[in-house]
Backbone as a chain_set.jsonl record, in Angstrom:
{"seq": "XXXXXXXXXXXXXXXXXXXXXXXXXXXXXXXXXXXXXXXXXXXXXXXXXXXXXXXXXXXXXXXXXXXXXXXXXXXXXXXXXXXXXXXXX", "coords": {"N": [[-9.448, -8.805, 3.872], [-8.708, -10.524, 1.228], [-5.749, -12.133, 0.129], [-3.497, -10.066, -2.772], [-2.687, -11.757, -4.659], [-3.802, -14.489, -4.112], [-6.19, -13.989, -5.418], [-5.55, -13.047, -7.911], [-4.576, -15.554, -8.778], [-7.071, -17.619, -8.772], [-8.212, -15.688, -10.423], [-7.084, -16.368, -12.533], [-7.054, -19.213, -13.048], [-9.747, -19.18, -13.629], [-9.914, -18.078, -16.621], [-8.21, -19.501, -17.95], [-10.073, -22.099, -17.283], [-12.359, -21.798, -18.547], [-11.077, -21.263, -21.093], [-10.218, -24.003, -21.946], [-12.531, -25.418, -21.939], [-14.593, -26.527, -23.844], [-12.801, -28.118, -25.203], [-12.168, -30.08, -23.627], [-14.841, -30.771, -22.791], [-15.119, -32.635, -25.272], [-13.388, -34.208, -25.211], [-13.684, -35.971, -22.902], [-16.614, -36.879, -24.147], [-16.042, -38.874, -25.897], [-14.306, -40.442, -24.849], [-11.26, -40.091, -23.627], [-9.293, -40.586, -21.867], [-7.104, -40.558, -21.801], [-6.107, -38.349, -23.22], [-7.068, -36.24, -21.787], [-6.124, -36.488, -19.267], [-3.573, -34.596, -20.076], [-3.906, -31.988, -20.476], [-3.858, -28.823, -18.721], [-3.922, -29.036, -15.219], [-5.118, -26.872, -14.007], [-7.319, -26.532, -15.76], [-9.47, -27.546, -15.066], [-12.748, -27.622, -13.715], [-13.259, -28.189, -11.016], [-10.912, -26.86, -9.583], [-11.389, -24.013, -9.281], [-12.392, -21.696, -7.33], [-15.153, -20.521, -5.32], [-15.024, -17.023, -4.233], [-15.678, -13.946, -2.634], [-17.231, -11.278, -4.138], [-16.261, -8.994, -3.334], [-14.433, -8.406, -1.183], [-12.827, -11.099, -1.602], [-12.542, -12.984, -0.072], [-12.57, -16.556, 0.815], [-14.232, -18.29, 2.314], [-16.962, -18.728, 4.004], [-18.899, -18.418, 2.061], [-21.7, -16.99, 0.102], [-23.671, -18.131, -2.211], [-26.01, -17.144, -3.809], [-25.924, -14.482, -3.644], [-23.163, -13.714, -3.759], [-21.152, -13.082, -2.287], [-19.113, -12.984, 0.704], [-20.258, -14.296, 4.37], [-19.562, -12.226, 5.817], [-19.718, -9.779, 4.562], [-22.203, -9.805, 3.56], [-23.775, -9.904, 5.814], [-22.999, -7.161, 6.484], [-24.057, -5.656, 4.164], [-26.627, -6.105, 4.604], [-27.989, -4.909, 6.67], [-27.413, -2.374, 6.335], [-29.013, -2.462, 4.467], [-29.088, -2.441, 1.577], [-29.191, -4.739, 0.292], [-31.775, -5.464, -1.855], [-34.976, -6.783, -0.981], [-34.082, -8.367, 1.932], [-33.901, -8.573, 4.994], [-33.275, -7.924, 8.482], [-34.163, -10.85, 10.79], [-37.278, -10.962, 12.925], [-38.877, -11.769, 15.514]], "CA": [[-9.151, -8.785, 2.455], [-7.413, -11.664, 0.559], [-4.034, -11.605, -0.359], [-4.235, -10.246, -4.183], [-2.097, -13.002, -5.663], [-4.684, -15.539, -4.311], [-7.392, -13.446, -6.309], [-5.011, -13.218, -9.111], [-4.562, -16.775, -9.37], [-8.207, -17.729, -8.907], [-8.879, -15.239, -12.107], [-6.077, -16.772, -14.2], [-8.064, -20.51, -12.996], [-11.17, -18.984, -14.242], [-9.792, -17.796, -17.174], [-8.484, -21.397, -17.957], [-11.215, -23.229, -17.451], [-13.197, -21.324, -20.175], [-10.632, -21.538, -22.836], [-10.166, -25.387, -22.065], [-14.297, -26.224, -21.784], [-14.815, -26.953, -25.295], [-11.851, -29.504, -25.593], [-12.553, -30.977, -22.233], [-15.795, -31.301, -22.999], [-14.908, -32.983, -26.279], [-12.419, -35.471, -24.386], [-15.024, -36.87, -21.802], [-17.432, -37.503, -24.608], [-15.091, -39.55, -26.596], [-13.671, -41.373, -23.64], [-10.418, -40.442, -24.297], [-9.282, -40.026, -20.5], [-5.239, -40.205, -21.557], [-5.846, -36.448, -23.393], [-7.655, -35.238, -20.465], [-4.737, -35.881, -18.605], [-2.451, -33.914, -20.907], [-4.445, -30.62, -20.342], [-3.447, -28.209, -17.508], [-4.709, -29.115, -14.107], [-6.041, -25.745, -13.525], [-8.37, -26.725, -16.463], [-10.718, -28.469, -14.498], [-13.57, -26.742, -12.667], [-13.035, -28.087, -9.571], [-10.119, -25.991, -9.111], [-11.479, -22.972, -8.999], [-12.48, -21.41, -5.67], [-15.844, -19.306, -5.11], [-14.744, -16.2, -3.44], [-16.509, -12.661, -2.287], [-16.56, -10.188, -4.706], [-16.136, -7.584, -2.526], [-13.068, -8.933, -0.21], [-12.047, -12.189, -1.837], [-12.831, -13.896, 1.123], [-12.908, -17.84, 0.423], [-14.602, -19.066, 3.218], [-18.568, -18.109, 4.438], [-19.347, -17.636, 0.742], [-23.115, -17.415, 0.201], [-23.72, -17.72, -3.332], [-26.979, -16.533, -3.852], [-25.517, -12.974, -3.938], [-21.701, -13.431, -4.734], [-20.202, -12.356, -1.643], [-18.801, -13.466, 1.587], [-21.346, -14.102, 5.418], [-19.374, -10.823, 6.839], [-20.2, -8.844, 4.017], [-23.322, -10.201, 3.162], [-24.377, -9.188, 6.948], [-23.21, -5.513, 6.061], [-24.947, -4.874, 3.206], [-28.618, -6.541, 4.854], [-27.838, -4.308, 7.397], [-27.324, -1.162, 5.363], [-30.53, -1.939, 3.523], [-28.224, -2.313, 0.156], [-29.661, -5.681, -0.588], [-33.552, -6.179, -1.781], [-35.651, -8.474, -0.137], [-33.267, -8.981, 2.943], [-33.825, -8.042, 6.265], [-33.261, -9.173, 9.888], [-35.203, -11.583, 11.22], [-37.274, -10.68, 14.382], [-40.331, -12.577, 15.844]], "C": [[-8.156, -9.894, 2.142], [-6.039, -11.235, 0.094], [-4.322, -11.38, -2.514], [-3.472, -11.7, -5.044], [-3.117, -14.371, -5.308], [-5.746, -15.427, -5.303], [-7.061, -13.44, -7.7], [-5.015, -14.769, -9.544], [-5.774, -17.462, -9.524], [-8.839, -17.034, -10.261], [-8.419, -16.257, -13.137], [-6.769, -18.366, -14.583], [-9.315, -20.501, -14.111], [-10.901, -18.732, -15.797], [-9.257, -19.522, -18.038], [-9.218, -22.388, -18.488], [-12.163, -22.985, -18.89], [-12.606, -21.669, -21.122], [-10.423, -23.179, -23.305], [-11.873, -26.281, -22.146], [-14.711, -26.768, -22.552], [-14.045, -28.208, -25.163], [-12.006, -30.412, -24.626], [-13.519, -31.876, -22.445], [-16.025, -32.374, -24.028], [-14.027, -34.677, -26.288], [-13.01, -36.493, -23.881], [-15.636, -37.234, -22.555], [-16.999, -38.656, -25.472], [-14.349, -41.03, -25.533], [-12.437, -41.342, -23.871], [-9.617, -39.487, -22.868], [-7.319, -39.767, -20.246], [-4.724, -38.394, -22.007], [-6.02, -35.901, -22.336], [-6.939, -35.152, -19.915], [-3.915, -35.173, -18.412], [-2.938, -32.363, -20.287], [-3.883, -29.976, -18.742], [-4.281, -28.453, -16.906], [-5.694, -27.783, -13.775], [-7.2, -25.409, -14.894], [-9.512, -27.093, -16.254], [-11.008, -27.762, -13.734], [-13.054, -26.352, -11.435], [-12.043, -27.143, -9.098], [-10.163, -24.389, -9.16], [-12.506, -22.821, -7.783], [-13.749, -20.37, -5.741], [-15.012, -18.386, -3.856], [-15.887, -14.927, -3.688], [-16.072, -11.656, -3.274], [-15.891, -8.886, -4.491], [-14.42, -7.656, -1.623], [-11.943, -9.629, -0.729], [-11.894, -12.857, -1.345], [-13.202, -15.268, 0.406], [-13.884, -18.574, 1.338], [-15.946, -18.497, 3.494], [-18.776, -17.766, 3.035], [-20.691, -17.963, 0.02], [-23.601, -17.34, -1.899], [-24.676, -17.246, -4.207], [-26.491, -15.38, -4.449], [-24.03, -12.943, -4.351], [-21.268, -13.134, -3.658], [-20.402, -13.105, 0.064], [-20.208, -13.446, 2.951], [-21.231, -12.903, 6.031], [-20.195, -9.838, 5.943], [-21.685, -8.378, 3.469], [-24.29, -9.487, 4.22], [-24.478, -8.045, 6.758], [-24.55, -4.803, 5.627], [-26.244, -5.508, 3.535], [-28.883, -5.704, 6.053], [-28.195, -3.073, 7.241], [-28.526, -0.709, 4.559], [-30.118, -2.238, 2.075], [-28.92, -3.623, -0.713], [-31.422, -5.843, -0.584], [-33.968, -7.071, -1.248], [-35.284, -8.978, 1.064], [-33.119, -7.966, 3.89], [-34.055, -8.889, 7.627], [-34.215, -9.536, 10.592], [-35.588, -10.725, 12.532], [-38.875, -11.143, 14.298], [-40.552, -12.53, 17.848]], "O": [[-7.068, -10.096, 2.681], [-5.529, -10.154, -0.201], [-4.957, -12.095, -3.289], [-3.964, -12.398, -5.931], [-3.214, -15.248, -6.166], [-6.196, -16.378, -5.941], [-7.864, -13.709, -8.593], [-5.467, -15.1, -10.641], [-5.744, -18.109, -10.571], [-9.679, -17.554, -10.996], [-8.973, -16.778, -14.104], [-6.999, -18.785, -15.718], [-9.699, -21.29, -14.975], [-11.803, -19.254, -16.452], [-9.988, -20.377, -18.539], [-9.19, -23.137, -19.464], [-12.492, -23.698, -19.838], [-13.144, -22.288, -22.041], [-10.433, -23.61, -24.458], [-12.13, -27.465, -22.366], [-15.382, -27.739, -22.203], [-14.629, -29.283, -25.021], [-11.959, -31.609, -24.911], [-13.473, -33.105, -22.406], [-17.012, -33.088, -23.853], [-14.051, -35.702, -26.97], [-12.94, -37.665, -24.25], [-15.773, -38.422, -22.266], [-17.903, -39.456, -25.713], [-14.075, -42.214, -25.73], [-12.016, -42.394, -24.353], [-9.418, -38.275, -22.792], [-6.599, -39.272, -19.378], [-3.843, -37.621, -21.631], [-5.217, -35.09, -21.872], [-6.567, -34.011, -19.643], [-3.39, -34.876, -17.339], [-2.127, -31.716, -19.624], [-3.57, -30.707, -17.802], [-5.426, -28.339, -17.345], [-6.848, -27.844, -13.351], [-7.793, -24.338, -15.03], [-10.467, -27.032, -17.028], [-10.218, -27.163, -13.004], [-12.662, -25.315, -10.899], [-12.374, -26.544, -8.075], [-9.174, -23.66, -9.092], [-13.27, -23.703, -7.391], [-13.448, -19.284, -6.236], [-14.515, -18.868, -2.838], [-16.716, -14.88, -4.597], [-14.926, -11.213, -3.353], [-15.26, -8.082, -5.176], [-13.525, -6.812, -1.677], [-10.748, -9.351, -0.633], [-11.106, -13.713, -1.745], [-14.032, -15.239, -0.503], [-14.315, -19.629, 0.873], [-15.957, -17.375, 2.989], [-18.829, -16.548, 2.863], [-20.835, -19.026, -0.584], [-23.749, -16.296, -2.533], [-24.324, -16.917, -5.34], [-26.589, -15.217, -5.665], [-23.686, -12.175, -5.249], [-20.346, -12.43, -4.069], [-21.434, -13.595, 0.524], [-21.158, -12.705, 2.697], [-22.15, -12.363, 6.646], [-21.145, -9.189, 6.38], [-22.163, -7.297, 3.128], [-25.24, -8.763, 3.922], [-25.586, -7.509, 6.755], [-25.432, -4.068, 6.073], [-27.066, -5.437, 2.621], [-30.027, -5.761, 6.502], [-29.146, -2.587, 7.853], [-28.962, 0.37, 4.158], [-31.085, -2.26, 1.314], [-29.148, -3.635, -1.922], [-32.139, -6.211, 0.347], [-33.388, -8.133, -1.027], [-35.917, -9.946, 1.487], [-32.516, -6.896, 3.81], [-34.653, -9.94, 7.857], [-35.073, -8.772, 11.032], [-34.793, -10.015, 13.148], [-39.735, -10.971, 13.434], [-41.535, -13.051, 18.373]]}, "num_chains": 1, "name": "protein.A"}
């Protein structure tokens, strides 16, 4: 499990980025790359982090389904996810 303040800060990113998308978007088309500057760094996509919905795990994150390779294994395991089951030949 992630630490929650990484998960917290990854929301507050996400949260962010949305309310800045419009003006961003508005910036770049204009060419007007000294505003863009001005705007909070954690305005820009890139800085937000896919994580697992389930954990918060950053790392193995399959995005197909939203959630980390450990957990992902679980639940294909479990049967929980449609369509997904282990290989065997």
């Amino acid at each position: 499990m992630a630490k929650k303040s990484w998960i917290a800060r990854n929301e507050k990113r996400k949260r962010t980025v949305k309310k800045y998308a419009e003006k961003r978007r508005e910036l770049k088309e204009a060419g007007d790359y000294e505003a863009l500057q001005k705007l909070p760094r954690d305005a820009s996509p890139t800085r937000v982090r896919n994580r697992c919905s389930l954990t918060g795990r950053a790392r193995g994150y399959i995005s197909e389904f939203g959630v980390s390779r450990i957990k992902f294994r679980e639940l294909a395991l479990d049967g929980k996810i449609p369509g997904v089951r282990k290989a065997s030949w």
